[in-house]
N, C-alpha and C positions, 0 to 999 in steps of 0.2 A: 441482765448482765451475768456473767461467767463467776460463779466462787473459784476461785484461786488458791491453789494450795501452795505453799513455801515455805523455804526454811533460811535462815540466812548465816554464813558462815564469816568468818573472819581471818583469811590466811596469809601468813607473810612467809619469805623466804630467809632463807640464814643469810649469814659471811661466808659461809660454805661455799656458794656459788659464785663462779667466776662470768657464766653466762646461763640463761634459760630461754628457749624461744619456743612459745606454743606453737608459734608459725599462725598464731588465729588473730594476734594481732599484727596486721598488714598494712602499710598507708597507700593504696594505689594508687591513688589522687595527689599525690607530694610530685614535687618536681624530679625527685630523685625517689622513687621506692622503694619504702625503708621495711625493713624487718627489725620489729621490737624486740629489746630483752627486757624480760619482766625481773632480773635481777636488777640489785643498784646501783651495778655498774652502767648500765648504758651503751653497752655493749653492742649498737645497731649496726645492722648489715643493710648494704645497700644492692638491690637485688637488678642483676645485667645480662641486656639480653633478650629479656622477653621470656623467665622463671614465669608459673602462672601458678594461682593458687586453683584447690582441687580438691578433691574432698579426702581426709585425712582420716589416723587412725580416732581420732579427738578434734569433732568439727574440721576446721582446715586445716592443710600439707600444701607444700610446695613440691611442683612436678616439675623433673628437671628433662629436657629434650636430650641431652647427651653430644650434642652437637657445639653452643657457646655459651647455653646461660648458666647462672651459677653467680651466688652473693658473698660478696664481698665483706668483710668487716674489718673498722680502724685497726690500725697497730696501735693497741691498747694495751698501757703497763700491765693489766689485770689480767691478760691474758699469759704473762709470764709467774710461772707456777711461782717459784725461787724456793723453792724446797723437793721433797722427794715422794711428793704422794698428789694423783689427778684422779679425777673419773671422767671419761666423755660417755654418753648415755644419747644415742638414738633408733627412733621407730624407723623403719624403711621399709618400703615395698622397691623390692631391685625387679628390674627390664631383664637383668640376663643372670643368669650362673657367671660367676668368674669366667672360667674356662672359654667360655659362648662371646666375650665382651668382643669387637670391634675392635677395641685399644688398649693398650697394655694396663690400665689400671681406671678404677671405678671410684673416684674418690668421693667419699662421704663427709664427714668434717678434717679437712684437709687444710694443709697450710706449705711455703716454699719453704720452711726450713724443718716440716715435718718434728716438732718436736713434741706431741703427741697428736695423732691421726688416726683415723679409721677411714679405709681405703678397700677394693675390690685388685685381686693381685691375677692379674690372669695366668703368669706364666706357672706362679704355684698353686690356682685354681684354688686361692681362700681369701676369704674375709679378713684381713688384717687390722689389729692394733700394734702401728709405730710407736713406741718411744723414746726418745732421741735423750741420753742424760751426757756429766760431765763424764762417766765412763766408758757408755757404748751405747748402741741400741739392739731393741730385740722387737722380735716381727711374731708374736701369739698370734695364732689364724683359728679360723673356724671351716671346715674343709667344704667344698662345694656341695659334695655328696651329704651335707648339713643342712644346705639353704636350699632352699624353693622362690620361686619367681608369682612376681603379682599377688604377696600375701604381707601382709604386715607381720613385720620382726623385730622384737627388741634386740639391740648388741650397742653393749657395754664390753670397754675396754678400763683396765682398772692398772694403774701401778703403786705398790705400797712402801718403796725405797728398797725391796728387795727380791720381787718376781712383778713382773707384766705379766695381766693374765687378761683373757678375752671372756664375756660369756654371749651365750645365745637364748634370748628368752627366761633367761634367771640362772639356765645351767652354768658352769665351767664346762669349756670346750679347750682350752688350752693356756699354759702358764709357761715363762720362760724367767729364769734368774737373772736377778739385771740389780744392780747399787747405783747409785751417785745422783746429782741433782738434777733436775729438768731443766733444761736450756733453754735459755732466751731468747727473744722475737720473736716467736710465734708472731704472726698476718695469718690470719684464721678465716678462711672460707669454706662455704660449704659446695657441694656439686664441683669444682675444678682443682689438679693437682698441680700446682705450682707454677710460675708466670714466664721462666727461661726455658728455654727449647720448643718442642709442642708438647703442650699440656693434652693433659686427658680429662673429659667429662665424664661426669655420671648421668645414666638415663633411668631414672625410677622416680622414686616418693621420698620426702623426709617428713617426718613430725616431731614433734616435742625432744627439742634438741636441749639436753642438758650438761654443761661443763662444772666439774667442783672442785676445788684446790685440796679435797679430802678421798680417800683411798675408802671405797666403799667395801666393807663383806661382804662375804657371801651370802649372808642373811639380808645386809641391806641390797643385795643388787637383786636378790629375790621378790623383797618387797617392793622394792622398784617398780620390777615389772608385772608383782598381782595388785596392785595401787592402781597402775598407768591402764588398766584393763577397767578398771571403774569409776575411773576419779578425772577429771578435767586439770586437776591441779598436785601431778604427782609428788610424792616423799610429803603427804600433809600431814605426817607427826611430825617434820621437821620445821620449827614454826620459833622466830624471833619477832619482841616487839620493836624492835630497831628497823625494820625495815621501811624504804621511803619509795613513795607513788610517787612519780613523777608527771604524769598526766594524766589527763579523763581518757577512759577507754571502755568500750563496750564488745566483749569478747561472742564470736560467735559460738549459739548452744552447743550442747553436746546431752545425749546423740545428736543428730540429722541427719535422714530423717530420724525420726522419732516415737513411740507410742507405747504408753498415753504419757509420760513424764519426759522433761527434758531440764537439763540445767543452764541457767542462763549467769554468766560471770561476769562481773564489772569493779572497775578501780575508780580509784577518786583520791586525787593529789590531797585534799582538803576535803573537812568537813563539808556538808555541801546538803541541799534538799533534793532530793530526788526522786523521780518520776519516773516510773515504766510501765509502760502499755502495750497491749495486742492487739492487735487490727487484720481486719480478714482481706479477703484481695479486692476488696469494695472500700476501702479504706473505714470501713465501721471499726468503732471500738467494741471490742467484744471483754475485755479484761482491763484492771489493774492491779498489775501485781506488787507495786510500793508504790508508797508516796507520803514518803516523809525523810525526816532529814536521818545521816550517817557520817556517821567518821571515816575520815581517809585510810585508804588502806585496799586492799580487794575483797569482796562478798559475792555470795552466789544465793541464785533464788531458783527452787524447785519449781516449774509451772506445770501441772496436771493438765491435759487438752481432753481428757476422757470423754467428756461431753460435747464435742466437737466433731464433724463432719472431717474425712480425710481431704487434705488440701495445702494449698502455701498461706501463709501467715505470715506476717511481721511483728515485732517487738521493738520497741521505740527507747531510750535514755534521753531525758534531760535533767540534769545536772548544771546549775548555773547556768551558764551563756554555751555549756555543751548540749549538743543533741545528735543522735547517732543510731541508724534505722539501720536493722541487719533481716534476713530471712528464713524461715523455718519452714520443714514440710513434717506433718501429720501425714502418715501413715499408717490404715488401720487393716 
């Protein structure tokens, strides 16, 4: 059998966060397909249409056709700031430049009363962060001649109660002067721009969609995005023991494929005994990588494949009365 190398982590999210979606926890099997937020708010979106997961900048992303799918989420109090300072934080691989779209606008985490949004503006050919406050809104862009197509991008829109600023992969790209409070109702979707008239969709990639009731630096929107380049679980100096699991979940690895290391992530509502294993495409067990009990919360475990033939693999959770089979490809 396989020596197994690992390390295990323990990481929780602040109050900071209003919503977090790896997009790698996905229930396609529900009645209705949800997209988890790993904040505690619970923030799930329900995804319409026929949204498909795909492979992401961090294991899985949701690929939007541009046409009608695009996920929904409650009108949830948490998503009303009530004060003067957001961040919205997403990876994207955009289908078009601005200028190139089909439809007048490309909306990324968008909502119908726009009271913070990042959106594709065609007729000003940028990347937009909206802010919608009690005294006006301002439109910070990031110019076309900035973005490129079919490549993963971080863009972070930030307001601090006194400029909207946009950036692009850590930089500042644009900042506009804006006061007064973030407005209420936010209905917060991603991929479609508002539900009167005809809406416009977005045709690309999203991953690790991040919302925080807190006004990021310039330093933190940096680390941000050299974090999100190596980490499965970004901003993880920012770490409270207050944070609550709400269910068992088994996140797909990251990389995938992979070689020779891959990190595998899992939560746990409750203490709990737990088991994980690797199995090759013969259903053989070739590994265990834990098997004993853990405290609620989420952990991660490094698995080495070095010693391994290039190929697909599985990796197994059981956790109480959970069990949950996902898939990995070795790469050499």
């Amino acid at each position: 059998m396989l020596d197994a190398s690992f390390i295990f982590n323990h990481k929780n999210l602040t109050s900071d966060f209003v919503a977090y979606y790896q997009l790698d926890s996905i229930s396609i099997n529900a009645p209705d397909t949800l997209v988890y937020d790993l904040s505690s708010n619970a923030n799930n979106g329900f995804v319409k249409n026929g949204t498909f997961v795909s492979s992401g900048y961090l294991g899985n992303a949701l690929e939007f056709d541009g046409v009608d799918d695009f996920v929904q989420f409650s009108n949830s109090p948490s998503f009303d700031i009530n004060g003067n300072q957001v961040t919205v934080s997403v990876w994207t691989k955009l289908s078009y430049l601005p200028v190139d779209m089909p439809t007048p606008f490309g909306p990324l985490f968008d909502s119908e009363t726009d009271r913070y949004v990042l959106y594709e503006d065609r007729g000003n050919n940028e990347l937009r962060f909206k802010v919608t406050t009690s005294v006006s809104a301002e439109r910070p862009g990031i110019s076309g001649a900035d973005l490129v197509i079919d490549e993963w991008i971080n863009v972070v829109g930030v307001y601090d109660g006194a400029t909207a600023k946009i950036y692009l992969n850590g930089l500042l790209k644009d900042t506009h002067n804006l006061t007064g409070t973030v407005g209420t109702g936010q209905v917060a979707m991603l991929g479609k721009s508002g539900t009167s008239g005809t809406p416009s969709y977005f045709k690309g990639s999203m991953d690790n969609v991040i919302v925080l009731n807190r006004a990021l630096p310039e330093d933190e929107v940096l680390e941000l995005f050299n974090n999100t380049k190596i980490s499965a679980s970004p901003l993880v100096s920012v770490e409270s023991e207050n944070e609550i699991v709400h269910r068992f979940e088994l996140l797909q690895n990251y990389p995938n494929p992979f070689n020779p290391t891959t990190t595998i992530m899992f939560q746990l509502p409750v203490s709990a005994k737990v088991t994980i294993k690797v199995y090759d495409l013969l259903g053989s067990e070739i590994a265990t990588l834990i098997n004993e009990s853990k405290e609620a919360g989420y952990h991660s475990i490094v698995f080495n494949g070095s010693s391994l033939a290039s190929g697909l693999y599985f990796f197994k959770i059981k956790a109480e009365d959970f069990v949950q089979t996902k898939k990995m490809m070795l790469i050499k």
